[in-house]
Structure formats: structure tokens, C-alpha cells
C-alpha positions in Angstrom: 31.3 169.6 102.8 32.2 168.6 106.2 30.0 170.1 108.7 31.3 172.8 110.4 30.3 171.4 114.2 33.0 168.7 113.5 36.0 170.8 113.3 34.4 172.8 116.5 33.1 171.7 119.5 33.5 175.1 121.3 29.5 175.3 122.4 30.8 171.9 124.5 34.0 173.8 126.1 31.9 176.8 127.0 28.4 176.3 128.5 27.1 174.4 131.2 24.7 171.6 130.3 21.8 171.6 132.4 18.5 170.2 132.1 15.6 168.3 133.9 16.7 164.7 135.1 13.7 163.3 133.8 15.5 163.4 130.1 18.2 160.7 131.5 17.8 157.1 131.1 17.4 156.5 134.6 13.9 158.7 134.1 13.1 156.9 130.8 15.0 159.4 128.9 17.7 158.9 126.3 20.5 160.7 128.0 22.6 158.2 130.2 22.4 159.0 133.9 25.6 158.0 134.3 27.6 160.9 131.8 25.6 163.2 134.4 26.2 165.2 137.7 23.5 166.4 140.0 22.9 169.8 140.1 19.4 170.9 142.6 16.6 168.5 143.0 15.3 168.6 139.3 17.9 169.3 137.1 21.6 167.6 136.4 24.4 168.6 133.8 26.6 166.8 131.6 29.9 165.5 133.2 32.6 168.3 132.7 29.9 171.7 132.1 29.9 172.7 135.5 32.9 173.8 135.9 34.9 177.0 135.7 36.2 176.3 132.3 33.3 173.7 131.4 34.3 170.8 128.8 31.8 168.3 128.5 33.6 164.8 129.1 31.1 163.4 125.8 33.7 166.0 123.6 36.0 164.0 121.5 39.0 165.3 120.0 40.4 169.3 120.2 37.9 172.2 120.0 38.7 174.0 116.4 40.5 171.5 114.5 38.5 167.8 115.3 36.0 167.6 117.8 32.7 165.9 117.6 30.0 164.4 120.5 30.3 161.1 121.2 26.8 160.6 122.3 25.2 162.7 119.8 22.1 160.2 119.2 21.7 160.8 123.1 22.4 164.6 123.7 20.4 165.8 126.0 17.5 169.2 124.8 20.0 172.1 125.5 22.5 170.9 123.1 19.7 170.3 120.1 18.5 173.3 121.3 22.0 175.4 120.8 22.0 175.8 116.9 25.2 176.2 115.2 24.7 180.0 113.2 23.5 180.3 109.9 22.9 175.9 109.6 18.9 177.3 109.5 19.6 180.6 107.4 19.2 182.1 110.9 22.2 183.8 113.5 22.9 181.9 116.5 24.3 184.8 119.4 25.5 181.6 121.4 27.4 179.5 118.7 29.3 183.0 118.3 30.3 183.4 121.4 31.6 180.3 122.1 33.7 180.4 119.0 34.9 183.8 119.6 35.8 182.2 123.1 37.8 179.6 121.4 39.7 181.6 118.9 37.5 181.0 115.6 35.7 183.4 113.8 31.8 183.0 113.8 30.3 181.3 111.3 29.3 182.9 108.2 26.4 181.6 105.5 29.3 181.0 103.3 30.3 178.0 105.5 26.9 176.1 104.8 27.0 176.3 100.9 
């Protein structure tokens, strides 16, 4: 089974990606300073989020058919935080939306088996 997050990549084209600077490397975080844009005085967002229609510039390939994160290891909390729906046994409102957003049906259970 191929995971269904690397067909996806819709939670990456639809949400801004925003958190404390303190999580980049610059901080002694793990998420590289330099993939982010400042935002107030304590919080930055991923390249590409904070935008009108957001694509983070760490996306790789088309949303529905081949995408993936190119700095997964590195992600920053709001994006382990987004849980793709039904991975845990549990609905995830967000991963819907984006989906829905992008064309694709939500997920169902039946895609984790």
C-alpha cells in the first residue's frame, strides 16, 4: 500500500504554515530558517503558505496524483500536527477539507487497510 499522503499533498496547497520561530534551525530547531518567511515577531510560515492560494515551496510533484514533502524529516509542528483522516482510526475535519478543496474525495478507513 502506498500511503495515501503521497498521491496528495492538498493539506500543503491549502493552509498556511505558521509556527513559533524558535522551531527553525536558526533557534536550534530542525526546520531550516531559510524555507521560512517572517510573519509577527514570534512566529514565521513555510515559504509559499501565506499566500492567497498557499503552496508550500517544500511540495514536490502535483497535488492528487504525486506529491510528497521534501523536508519531511524537518517539517515543522503544524504539519505533524495535521493528521491525514482515518491513518489513527480517527476523522481528521482538516485533511477533508483540503481534499475536497482539491478535487479528491476524503479519505475513507478503506484506504488504510
Amino acid at each position: 500500500m502506498t500511503h495515501p499522503c503521497l498521491r496528495c499533498g492538498a493539506c500543503c496547497a491549502t493552509y498556511r504554515v505558521a509556527f513559533h520561530w524558535l522551531e527553525t534551525d536558526a533557534a536550534g530547531g530542525i526546520t531550516p530558517a531559510a524555507l521560512t518567511e517572517h510573519l509577527d515577531p514570534h512566529r514565521v510560515a513555510m515559504h509559499g503558505t501565506n499566500a492567497y492560494e498557499p503552496r508550500c515551496k517544500s511540495l514536490v510533484g502535483e497535488v492528487g496524483v504525486a506529491a510528497h514533502c521534501g523536508v519531511y524529516e524537518v517539517r515543522p509542528s503544524p504539519c505533524h500536527d495535521l493528521k491525514p483522516a482515518w491513518e489513527d482510526g480517527t476523522p481528521s475535519p482538516q485533511c477533508d477539507k483540503a481534499r475536497l478543496r482539491h478535487g479528491m474525495q476524503p479519505l475513507s478507513p478503506a484506504d488504510f487497510l
